[in-house]
N, C-alpha and C positions, 0 to 999 in steps of 0.2 A: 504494500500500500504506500502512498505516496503521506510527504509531512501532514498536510491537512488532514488525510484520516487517521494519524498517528496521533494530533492534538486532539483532536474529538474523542479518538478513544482514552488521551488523557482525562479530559473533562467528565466523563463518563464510569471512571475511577479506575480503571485498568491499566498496567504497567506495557510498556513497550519498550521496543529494542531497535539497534539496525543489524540485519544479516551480515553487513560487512563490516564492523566494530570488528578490532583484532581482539579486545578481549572478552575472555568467554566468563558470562555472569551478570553482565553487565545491562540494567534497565534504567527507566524512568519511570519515574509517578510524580501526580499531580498533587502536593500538598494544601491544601483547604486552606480559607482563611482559616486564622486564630484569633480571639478573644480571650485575653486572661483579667482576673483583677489582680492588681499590685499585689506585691511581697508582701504588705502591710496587712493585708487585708485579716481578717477573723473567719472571711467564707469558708466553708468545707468543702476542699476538690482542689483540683489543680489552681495552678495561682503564677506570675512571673517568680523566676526563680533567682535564687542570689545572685549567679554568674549576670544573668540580664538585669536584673534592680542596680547592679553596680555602676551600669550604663547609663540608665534611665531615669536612674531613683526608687526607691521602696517604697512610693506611695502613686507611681503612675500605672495607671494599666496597660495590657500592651495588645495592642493590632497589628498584625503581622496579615497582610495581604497573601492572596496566592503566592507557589513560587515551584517552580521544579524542582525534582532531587533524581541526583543519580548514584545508585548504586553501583558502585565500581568494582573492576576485573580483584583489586586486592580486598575486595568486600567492605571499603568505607562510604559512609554516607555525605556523598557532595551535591548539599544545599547551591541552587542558584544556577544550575548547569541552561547553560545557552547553545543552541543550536547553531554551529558551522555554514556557509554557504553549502558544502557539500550534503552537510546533514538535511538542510530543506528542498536540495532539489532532487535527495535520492527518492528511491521506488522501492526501499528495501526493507522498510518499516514493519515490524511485524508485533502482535499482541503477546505477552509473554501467558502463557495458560499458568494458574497454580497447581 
């Protein structure tokens, strides 16, 4: 499939790959917004954490927009991956099945 139905089936919540990636392992998914309230907060659940309140401050809450992630060939999780010329105008895009 070409980029366009590779984003869609991002949006759609499904992990994709390209056939010609040299390394083997290797996908994308679409990470969702986020909503958190502040470090500070009292609420029970998830909450921004120390590492980000440090940024931010412990009393701001944090929105985090969509953003890609790519799981990579040595198996780490890299936030913010962008697409190559080559990468948008391959045909080799494929859905990863779990």
């Amino acid at each position: 499939m070409n980029f366009g139905m590779a984003l869609e089936n991002l949006k759609n919540g499904h992990k994709v790959y390209r056939e010609g990636w040299n390394g083997k392992g290797m996908w994308l998914v679409l990470m969702p917004e986020l909503n958190l309230p502040p470090f500070s907060s009292q609420e029970p659940g998830a909450k921004v954490n120390d590492r980000t309140a440090k940024h931010i401050g412990v009393d701001t809450p944090l929105h985090c927009n969509p953003y890609i992630v790519m799981w990579t060939a040595d198996q780490k999780w890299q936030p913010g991956w962008l697409a190559s010329q080559t990468d948008m105008l391959a045909d080799d895009w494929l859905v990863l099945t779990d």
